[in-house]
C-alpha positions as CSV (number, residue, x, y, z in Angstrom):
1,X,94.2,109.8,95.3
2,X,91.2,110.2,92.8
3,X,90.1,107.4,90.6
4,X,87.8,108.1,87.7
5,X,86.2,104.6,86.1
6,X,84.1,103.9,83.6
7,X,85.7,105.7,80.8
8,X,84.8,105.4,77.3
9,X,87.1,106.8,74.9
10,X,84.9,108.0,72.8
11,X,82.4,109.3,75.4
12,X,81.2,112.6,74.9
13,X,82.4,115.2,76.9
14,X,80.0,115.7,80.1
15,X,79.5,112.3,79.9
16,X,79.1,110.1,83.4
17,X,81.6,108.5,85.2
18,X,82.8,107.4,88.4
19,X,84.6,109.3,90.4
20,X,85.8,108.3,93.8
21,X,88.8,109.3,96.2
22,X,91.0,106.9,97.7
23,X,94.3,105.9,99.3
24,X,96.7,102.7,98.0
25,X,97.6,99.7,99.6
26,X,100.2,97.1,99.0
27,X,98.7,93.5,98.8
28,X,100.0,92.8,102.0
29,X,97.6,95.4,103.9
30,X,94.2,95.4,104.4
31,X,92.0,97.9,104.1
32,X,89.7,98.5,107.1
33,X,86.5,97.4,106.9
34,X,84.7,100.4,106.8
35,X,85.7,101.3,103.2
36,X,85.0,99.8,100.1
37,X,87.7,98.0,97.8
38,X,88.7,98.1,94.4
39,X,91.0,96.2,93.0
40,X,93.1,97.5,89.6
41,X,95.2,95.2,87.7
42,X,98.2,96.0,86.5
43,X,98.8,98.2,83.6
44,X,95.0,99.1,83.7
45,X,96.1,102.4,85.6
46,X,97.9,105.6,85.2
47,X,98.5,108.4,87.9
48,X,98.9,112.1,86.8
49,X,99.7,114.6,89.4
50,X,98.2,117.5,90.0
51,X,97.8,120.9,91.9
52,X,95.5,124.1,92.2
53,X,92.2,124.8,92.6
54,X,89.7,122.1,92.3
55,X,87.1,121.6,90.4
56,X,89.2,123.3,87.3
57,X,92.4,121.3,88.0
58,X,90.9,118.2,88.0
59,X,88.7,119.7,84.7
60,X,92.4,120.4,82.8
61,X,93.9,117.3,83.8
62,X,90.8,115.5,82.8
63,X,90.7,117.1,79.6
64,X,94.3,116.7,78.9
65,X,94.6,113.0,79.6
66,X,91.4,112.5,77.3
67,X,93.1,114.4,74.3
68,X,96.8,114.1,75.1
69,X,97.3,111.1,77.2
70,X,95.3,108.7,76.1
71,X,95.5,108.6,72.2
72,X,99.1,108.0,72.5
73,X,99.1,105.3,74.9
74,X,96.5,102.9,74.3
């Protein structure tokens, strides 16, 4: 999966961010120790699914979430 972080709302577009691919695991599973771990409460996430060429499909979605997505789920 991807994870983006970091977002401001009412950053510019082009602004930073984190970006960062990953896999999910329940609480029950560890994650081996050669990769970092974040942990994301819930209800502080959202997954959209995607497919086609990258960068532009992750640029649409991006861009969609920001203007679509978001303002109507705060």
């Amino acid at each position: 999966m991807q994870v983006s972080d970091g977002l401001d709302p009412d950053a510019a577009a082009g602004s930073e961010r984190t970006y960062l691919h990953g896999i999910v695991l329940s609480t029950y599973t560890s994650a081996p120790d050669n990769l970092d771990v974040i942990e994301v409460p819930t209800g502080q996430w959202a997954a959209f699914r995607t497919s086609g060429p990258h960068p532009q499909t992750l640029q649409t979605t991006s861009a969609a979430t920001a203007t679509e997505w978001f303002p109507s789920n705060p």
